[in-house]
C-alpha positions as CSV (number, residue, x, y, z in Angstrom):
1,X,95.0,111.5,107.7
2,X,97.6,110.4,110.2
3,X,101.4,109.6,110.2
4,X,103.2,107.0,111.4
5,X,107.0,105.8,111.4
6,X,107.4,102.8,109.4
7,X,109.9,99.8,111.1
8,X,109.2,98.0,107.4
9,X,109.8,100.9,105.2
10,X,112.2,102.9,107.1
11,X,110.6,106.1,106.7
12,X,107.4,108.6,107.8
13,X,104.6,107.0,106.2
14,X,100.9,108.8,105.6
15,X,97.5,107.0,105.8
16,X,94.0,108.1,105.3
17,X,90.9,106.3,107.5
18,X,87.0,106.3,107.5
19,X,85.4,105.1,110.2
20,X,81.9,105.0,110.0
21,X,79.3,105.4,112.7
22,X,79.2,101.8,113.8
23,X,82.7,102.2,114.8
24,X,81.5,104.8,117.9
25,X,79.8,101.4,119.7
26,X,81.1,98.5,118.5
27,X,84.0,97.0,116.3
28,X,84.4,96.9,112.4
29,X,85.4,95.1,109.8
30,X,88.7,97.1,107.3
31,X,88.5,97.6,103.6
32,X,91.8,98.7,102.4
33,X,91.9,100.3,99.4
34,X,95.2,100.9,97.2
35,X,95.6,103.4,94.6
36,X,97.9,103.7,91.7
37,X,101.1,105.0,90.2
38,X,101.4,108.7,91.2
39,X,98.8,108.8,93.7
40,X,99.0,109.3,97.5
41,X,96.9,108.6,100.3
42,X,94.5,111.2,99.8
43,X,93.3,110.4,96.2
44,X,90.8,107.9,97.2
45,X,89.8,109.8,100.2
46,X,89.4,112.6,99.0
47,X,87.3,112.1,95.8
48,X,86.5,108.5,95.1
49,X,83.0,109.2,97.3
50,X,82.8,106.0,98.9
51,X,81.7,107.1,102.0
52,X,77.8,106.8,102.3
53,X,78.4,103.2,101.5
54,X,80.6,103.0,103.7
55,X,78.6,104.4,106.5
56,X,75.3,102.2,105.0
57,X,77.6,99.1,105.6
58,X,79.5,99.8,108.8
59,X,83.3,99.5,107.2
60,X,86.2,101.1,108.1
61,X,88.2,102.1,105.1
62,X,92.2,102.7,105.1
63,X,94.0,104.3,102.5
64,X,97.7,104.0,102.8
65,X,100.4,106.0,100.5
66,X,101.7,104.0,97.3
67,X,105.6,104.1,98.0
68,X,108.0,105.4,100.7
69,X,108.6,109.0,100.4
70,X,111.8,111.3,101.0
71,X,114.4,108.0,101.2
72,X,117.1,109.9,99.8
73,X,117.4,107.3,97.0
74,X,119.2,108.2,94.0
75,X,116.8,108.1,91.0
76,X,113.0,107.8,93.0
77,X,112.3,111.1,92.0
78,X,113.3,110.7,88.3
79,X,110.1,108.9,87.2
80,X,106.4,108.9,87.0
81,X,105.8,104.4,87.3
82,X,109.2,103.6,89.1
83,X,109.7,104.7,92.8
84,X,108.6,107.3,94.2
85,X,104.6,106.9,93.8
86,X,104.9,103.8,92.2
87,X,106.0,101.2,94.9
88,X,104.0,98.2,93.0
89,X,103.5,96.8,96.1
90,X,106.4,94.5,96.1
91,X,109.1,93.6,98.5
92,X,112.4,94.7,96.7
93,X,115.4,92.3,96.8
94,X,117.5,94.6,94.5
95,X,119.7,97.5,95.9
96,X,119.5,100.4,96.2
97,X,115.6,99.4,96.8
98,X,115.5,96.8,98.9
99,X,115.5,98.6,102.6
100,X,112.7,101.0,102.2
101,X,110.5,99.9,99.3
102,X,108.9,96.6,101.0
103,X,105.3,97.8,100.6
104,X,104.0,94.0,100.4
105,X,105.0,93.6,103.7
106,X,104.0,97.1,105.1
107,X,100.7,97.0,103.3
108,X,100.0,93.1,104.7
109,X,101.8,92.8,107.8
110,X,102.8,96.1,109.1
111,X,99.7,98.6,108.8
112,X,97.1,96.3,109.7
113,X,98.8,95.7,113.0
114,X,98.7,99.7,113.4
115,X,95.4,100.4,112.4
116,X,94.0,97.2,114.6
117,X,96.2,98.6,117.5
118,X,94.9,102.3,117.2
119,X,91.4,102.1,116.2
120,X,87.8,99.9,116.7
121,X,88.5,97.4,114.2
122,X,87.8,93.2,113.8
123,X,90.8,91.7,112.9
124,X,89.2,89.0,111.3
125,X,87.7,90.6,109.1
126,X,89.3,92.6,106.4
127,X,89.4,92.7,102.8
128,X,91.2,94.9,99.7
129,X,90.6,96.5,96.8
130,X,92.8,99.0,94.2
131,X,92.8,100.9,90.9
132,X,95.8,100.2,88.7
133,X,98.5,99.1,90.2
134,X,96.7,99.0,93.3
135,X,94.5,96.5,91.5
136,X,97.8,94.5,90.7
137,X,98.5,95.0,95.0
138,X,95.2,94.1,96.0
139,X,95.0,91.0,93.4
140,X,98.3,89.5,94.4
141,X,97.4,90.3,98.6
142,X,94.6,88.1,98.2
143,X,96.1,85.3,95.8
144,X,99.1,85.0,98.4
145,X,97.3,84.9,101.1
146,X,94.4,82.4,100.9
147,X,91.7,83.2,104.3
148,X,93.4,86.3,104.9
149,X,91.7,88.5,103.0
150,X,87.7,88.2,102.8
151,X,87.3,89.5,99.5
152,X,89.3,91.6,96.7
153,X,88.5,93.9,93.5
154,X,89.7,96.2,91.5
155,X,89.2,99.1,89.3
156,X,91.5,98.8,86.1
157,X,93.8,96.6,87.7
158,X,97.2,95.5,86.2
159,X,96.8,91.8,85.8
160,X,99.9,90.3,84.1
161,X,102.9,92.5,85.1
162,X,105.4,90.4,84.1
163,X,104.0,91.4,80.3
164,X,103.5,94.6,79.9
165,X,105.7,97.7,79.9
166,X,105.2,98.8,83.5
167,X,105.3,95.9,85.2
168,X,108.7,94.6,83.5
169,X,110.2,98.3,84.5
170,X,109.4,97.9,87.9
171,X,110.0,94.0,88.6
172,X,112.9,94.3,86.8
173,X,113.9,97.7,89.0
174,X,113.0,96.0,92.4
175,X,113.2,92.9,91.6
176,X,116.3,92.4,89.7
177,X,116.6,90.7,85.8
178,X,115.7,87.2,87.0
179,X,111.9,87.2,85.6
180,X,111.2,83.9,87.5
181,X,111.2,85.9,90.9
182,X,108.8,88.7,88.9
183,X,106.2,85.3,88.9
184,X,105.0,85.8,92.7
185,X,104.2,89.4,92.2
186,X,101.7,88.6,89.2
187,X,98.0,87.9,89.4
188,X,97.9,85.9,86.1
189,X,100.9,83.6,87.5
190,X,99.4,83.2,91.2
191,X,95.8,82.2,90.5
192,X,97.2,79.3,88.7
193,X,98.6,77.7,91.9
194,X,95.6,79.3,94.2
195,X,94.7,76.8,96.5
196,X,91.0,76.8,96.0
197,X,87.8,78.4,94.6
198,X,86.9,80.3,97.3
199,X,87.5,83.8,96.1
200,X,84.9,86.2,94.7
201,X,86.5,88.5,92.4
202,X,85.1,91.8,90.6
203,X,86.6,93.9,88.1
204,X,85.5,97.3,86.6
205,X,87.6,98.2,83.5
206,X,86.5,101.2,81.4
207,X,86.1,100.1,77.7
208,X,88.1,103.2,76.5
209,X,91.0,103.0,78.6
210,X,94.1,103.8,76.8
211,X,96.3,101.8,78.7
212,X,93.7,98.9,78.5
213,X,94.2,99.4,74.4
214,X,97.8,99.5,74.7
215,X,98.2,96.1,76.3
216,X,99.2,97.5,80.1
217,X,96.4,96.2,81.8
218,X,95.8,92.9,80.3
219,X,92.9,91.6,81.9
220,X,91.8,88.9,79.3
221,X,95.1,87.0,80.2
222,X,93.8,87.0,84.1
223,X,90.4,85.9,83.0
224,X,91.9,83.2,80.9
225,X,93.6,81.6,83.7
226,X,90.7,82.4,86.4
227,X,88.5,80.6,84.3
228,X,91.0,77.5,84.1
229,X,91.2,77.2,87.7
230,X,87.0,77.7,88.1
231,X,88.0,80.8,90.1
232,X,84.9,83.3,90.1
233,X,85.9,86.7,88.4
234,X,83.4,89.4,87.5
235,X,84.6,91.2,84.8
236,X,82.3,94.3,83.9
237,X,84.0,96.3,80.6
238,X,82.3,99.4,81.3
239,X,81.1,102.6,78.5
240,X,82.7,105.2,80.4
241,X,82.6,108.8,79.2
242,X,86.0,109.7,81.1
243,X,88.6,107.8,79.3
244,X,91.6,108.6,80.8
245,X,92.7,105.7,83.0
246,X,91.0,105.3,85.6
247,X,90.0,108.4,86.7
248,X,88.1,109.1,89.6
249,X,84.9,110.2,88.1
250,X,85.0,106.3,86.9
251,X,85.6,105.1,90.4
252,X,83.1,106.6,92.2
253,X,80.2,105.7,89.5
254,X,81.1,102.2,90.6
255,X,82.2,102.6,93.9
256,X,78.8,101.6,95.6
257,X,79.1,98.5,93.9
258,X,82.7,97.5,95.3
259,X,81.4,98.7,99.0
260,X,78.9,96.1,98.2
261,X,80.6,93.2,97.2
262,X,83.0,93.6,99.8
263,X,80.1,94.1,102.5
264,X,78.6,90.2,101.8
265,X,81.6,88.9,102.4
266,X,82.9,91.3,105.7
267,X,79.4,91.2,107.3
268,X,78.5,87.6,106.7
């Protein structure tokens, strides 16, 4: 884990890193993974066991934290999926959000620069992935940024924020009450206007998920327009005996398989 002052968020930020053993002689692609509401960046690290892939595949792996921490802000403490924890990767317009919760920018811009400054990295070649609403951040990463990002999946992701509960709390919070501006922070609204095919896409969603089944998470409506626009998407519903959502124990039985379809792509 390291920590690093952050020019875009205003604040101490915290960041986990794996480098595998390719990275002692020569340089290595980044997968950057972004975890949910409530997590830091030690969940993933810490439990999600991706590290054997990893190794097998020569990535480096960078887990930053999911919001600014300790702003002083009044109300980021006061709930579980709105600030604090739950920076839904956005760029905030709205005050009093708007000069420390910019983690679109930190997370595409700002920490890349960092890590490819401090450590044995290819800067070409990089790719994301996320569970929940770091799905949503690694989803809309790669839609808005066409070439940037080599590949992107997800674990549970939140596909159409701009319909469910969480996603209208938080858009709305950062965001402000104009819903047309909530459009370029949603997956289902971007791949509509992606420029092209060329994006591999796989999704893991347990079949039992109880946000899935309360209409949080609604992948069908990302499929829908993925399919319109000839956009390839993997979709795996998955019989998972852990049904909270998604837990860890769910991440890493899949993990290998996300370390794998990332590798294709980052060691072509």
């Amino acid at each position: 884990m390291f920590y690093h002052y952050s020019t875009e968020l205003k604040c101490k930020m915290k960041f986990g890193i794996y480098l595998p053993p390719k990275a002692e002689t020569s340089k290595c692609p980044v997968l950057y993974w972004l975890s949910g509401l409530t997590c830091t960046e030690q969940n993933f690290i810490t439990k999600a066991g991706f590290h054997k892939a990893a190794a097998e595949h020569g990535l480096i792996v960078v887990a930053p934290d999911t919001s600014p921490r300790g702003c002083n802000i009044e109300g980021e403490d006061e709930s579980w999926d709105f600030g604090t924890g739950a920076g839904f990767y956005v760029d905030a317009t709205e005050d009093p959000w708007k000069t420390n919760y910019r983690m679109y920018s930190y997370v595409k811009d700002e920490l890349p620069k960092l890590i490819n400054a401090n450590f044995p990295t290819d800067p070409e070649r990089m790719s994301v992935f996320g569970h929940s609403m770091g799905g949503h951040g690694a989803l809309i990463l790669a839609l808005k940024n066409p070439g940037k990002y080599k590949s992107v999946s997800a674990f549970a992701p939140i596909c159409n924020p701009i319909q469910c509960q969480w996603g209208k709390k938080a858009l709305g919070g950062y965001l402000g009450s104009d819903t047309s501006k909530w459009e370029a922070y949603d997956a289902t609204q971007l791949v509509k206007s992606y420029p092209d095919s060329h994006l591999d896409i796989l999704i893991d969603q347990g079949k039992d998920d109880q946000f899935l089944s309360a209409g949080q998470l609604l992948p069908d409506n990302f499929i829908a327009a993925c399919t319109e626009r000839k956009i390839p998407v993997v979709f795996r519903l998955q019989q998972a005996s852990c049904f909270c959502h998604p837990c860890y124990f769910f991440i890493a039985t899949f993990i290998n398989d996300h370390i794998k379809h990332h590798a294709k792509y980052l060691n072509a």
